[in-house]
C-alpha positions as CSV (number, residue, x, y, z in Angstrom):
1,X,303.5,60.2,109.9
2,X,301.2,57.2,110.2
3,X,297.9,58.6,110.8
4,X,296.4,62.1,109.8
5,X,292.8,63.0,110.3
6,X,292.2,66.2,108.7
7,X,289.1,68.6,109.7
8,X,286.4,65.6,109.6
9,X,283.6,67.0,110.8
10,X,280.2,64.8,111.0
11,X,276.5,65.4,111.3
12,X,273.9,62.9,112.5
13,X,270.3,64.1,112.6
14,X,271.0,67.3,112.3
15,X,273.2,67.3,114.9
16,X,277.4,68.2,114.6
17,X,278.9,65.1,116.2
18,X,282.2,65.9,115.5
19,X,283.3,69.4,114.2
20,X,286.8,70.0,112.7
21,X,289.1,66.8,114.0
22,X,292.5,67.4,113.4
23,X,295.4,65.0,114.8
24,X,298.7,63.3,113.5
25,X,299.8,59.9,115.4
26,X,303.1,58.8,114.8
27,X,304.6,55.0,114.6
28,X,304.7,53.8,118.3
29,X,303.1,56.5,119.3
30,X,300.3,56.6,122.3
31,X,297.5,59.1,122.3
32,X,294.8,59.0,125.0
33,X,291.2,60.2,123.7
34,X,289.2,61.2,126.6
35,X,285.5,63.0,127.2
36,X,282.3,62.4,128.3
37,X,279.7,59.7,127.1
38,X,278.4,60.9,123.7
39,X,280.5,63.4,122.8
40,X,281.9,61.3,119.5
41,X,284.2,59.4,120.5
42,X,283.2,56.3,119.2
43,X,281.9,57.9,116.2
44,X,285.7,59.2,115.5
45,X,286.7,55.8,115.5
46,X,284.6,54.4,113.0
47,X,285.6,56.9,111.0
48,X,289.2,56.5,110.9
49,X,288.1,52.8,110.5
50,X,285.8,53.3,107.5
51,X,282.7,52.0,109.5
52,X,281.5,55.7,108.4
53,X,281.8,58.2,106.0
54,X,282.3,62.1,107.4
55,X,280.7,65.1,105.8
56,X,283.9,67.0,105.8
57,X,287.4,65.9,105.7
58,X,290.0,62.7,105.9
59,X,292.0,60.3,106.8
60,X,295.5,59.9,105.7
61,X,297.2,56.6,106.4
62,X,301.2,56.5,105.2
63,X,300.5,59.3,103.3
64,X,297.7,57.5,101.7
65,X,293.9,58.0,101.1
66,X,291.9,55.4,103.4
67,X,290.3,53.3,101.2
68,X,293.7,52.6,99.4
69,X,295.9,51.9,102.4
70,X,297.2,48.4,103.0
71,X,298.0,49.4,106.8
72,X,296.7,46.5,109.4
73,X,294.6,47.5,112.0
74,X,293.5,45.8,114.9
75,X,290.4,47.2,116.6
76,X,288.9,46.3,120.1
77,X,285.4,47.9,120.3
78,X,283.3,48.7,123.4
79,X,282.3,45.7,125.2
80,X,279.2,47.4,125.6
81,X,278.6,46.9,121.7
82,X,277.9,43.4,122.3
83,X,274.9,43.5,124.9
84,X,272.1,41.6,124.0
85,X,273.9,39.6,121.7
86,X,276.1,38.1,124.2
87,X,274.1,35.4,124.9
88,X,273.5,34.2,121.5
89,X,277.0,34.4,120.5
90,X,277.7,30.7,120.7
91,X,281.2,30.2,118.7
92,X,284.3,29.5,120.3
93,X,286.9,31.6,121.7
94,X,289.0,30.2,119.1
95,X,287.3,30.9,116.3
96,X,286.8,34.8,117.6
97,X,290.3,35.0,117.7
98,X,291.1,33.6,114.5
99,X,288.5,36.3,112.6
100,X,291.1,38.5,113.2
101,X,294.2,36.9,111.1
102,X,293.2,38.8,107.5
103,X,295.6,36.3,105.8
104,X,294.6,32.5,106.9
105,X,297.7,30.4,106.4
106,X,297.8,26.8,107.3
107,X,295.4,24.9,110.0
108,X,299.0,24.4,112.2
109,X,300.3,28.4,111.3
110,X,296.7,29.6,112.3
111,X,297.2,27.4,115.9
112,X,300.0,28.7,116.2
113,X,299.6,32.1,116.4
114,X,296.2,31.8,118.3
115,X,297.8,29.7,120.4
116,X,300.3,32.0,121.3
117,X,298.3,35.1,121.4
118,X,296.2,33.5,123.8
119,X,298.9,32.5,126.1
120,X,300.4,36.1,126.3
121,X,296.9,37.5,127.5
122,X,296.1,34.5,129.8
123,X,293.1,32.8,128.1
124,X,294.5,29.8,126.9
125,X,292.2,27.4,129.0
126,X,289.3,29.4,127.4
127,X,290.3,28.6,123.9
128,X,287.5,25.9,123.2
129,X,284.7,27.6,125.3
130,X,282.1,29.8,123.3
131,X,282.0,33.5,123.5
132,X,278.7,33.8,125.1
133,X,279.6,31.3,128.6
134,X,282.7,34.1,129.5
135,X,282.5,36.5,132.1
136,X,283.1,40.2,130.8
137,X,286.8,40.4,131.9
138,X,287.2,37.4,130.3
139,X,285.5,38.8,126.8
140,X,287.3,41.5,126.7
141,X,290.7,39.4,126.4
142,X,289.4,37.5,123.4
143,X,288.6,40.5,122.0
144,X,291.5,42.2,122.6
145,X,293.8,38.6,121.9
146,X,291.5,39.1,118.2
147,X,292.7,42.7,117.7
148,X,296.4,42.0,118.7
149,X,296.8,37.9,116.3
150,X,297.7,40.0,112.9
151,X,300.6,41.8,114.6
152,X,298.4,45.5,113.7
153,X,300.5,48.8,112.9
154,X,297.5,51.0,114.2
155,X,295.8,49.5,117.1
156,X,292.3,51.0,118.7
157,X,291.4,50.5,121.7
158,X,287.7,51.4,122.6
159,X,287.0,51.7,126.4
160,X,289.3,48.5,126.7
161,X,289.0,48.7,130.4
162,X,285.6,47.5,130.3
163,X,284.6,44.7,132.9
164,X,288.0,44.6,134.0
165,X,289.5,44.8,137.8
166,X,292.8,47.1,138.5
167,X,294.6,44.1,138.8
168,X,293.5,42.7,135.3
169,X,293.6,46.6,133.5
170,X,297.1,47.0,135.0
171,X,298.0,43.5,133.0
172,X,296.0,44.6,129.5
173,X,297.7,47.7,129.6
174,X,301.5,46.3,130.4
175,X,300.5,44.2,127.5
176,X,299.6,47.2,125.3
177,X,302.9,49.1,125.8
178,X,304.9,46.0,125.5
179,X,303.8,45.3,122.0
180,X,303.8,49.4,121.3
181,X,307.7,49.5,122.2
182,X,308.5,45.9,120.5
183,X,306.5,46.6,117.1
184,X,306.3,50.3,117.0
185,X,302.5,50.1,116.8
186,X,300.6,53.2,116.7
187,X,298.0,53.1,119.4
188,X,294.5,55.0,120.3
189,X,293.0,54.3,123.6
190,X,289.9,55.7,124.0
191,X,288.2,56.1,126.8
192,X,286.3,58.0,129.7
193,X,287.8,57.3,132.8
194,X,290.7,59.6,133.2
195,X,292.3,57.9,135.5
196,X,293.8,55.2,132.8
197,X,295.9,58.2,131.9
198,X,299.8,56.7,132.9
199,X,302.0,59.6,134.5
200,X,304.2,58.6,131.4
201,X,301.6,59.8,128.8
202,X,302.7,62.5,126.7
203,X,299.7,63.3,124.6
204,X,296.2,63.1,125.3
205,X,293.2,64.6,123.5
206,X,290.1,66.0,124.9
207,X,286.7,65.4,122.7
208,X,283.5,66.8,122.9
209,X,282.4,67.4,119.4
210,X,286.0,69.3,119.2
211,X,289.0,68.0,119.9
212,X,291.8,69.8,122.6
213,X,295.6,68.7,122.0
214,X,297.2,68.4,125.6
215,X,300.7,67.3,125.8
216,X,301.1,67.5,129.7
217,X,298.3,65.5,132.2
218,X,298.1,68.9,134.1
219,X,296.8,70.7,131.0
220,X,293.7,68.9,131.5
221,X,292.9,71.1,134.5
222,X,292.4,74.3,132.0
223,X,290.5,71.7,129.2
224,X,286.9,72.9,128.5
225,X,286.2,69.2,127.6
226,X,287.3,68.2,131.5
227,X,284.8,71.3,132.4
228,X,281.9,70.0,130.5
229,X,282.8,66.5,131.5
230,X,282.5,68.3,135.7
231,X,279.0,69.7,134.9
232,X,277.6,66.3,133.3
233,X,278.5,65.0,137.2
234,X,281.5,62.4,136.5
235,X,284.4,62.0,139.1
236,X,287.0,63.4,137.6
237,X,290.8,62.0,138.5
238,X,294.0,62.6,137.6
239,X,297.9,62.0,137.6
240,X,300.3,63.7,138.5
241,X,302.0,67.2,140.8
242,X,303.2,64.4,143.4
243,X,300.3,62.7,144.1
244,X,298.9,59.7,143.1
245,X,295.7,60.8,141.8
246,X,293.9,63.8,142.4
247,X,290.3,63.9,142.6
248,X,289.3,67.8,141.2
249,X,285.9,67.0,141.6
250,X,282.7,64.9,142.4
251,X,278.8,65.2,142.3
């Protein structure tokens, strides 16, 4: 078991974001987290990333406490995050990339690798352009390229779809389970939009302050997360029953 979250609960304001999480991920293992705009996803993610502290619970990395596991994680946050700073982020794609190696070798080991990385997700001709010139497609590869340099065994994935076209998601995500089968890297992709959810996933949880285990897409039709998610007026789409996609509702 690489990652255990145990009943982490947390309150903001008054207010119970998140209210008895419980999940194990296992090495190479996927698992979707989907749900409506505030309803702590993010929140969970900064958690298991020590960004905050819950009121009630854990997390267990390789049977470890979280403040004394070595593990390597490599994080891709909302593009979102970065509005309004955007424009005064003026350091070069290469440098972004290189925050993420969290043991600098040499100047030619560090090229290298941020060389390569940048090759695999198309960006090498972006290298020595700054951050804030790049279109949001093209941001969310460096960011992604920065999450992926350190070779991660726990990789999160916030909304990675952000600013990205099918064509280019369909590339980010072949990417994604190319390095999950290769390196056995555990992987959270969180996100909203249902329809990211392959035919081939096997496990996808449902949050809205609590969190619904589904290990079939069509369980999602019976989820009270997906219900909530209907009556805050999203489009709703999912895989599966010999159809493409199946729209079960729109406002």
């Amino acid at each position: 078991m690489l990652l255990k979250v145990e009943n982490i609960s947390f309150i903001y304001k008054n207010e119970k974001i998140l209210e008895d999480i419980s999940f194990n991920l296992d090495k190479g293992e996927t698992l979707f987290i989907i749900g409506p705009n505030g309803g702590g996803k993010t929140t969970l993610v900064k958690i298991i990333l020590s960004l905050l502290k819950p009121d009630s619970g854990k997390v267990i990395i390789n049977e470890q406490s979280l403040s004394e596991s070595k593990i390597k994680i490599g994080y891709l946050p909302q593009l979102i995050s970065h509005e309004g700073i955007n424009d005064k982020i003026k350091i070069p794609v290469y440098e972004i990339i290189e925050q993420g190696l969290d043991n600098l070798k040499s100047k030619k080991e560090n090229k290298n690798k941020i060389f390569e990385i940048s090759k695999k997700l198309n960006i090498e001709n972006l290298i020595y352009k700054t951050f804030n010139k790049l279109s949001g497609g093209q941001k969310q590869r460096v960011l992604l390229a920065r999450a992926l340099i350190n070779n991660p065994e726990l990789l999160i994935l916030d909304e990675p779809n952000t600013g990205l076209d099918y064509l280019n998601q369909t590339f980010i995500f072949d990417i994604i389970e190319e390095i999950r089968k290769n390196q056995q890297t555990a992987t959270i992709i969180i996100t909203h939009d249902i329809s990211l959810i392959p035919k081939k996933a096997i496990r996808v949880a449902c949050l809205y302050k609590k969190i619904h285990i589904h290990n079939k897409p069509d369980e999602l039709l019976e989820c009270p997360v997906i219900n909530k998610t209907m009556e805050k007026g999203m489009e709703i789409l999912l895989h599966g029953s010999g159809k493409p996609h199946r729209i079960i509702e729109r406002h």
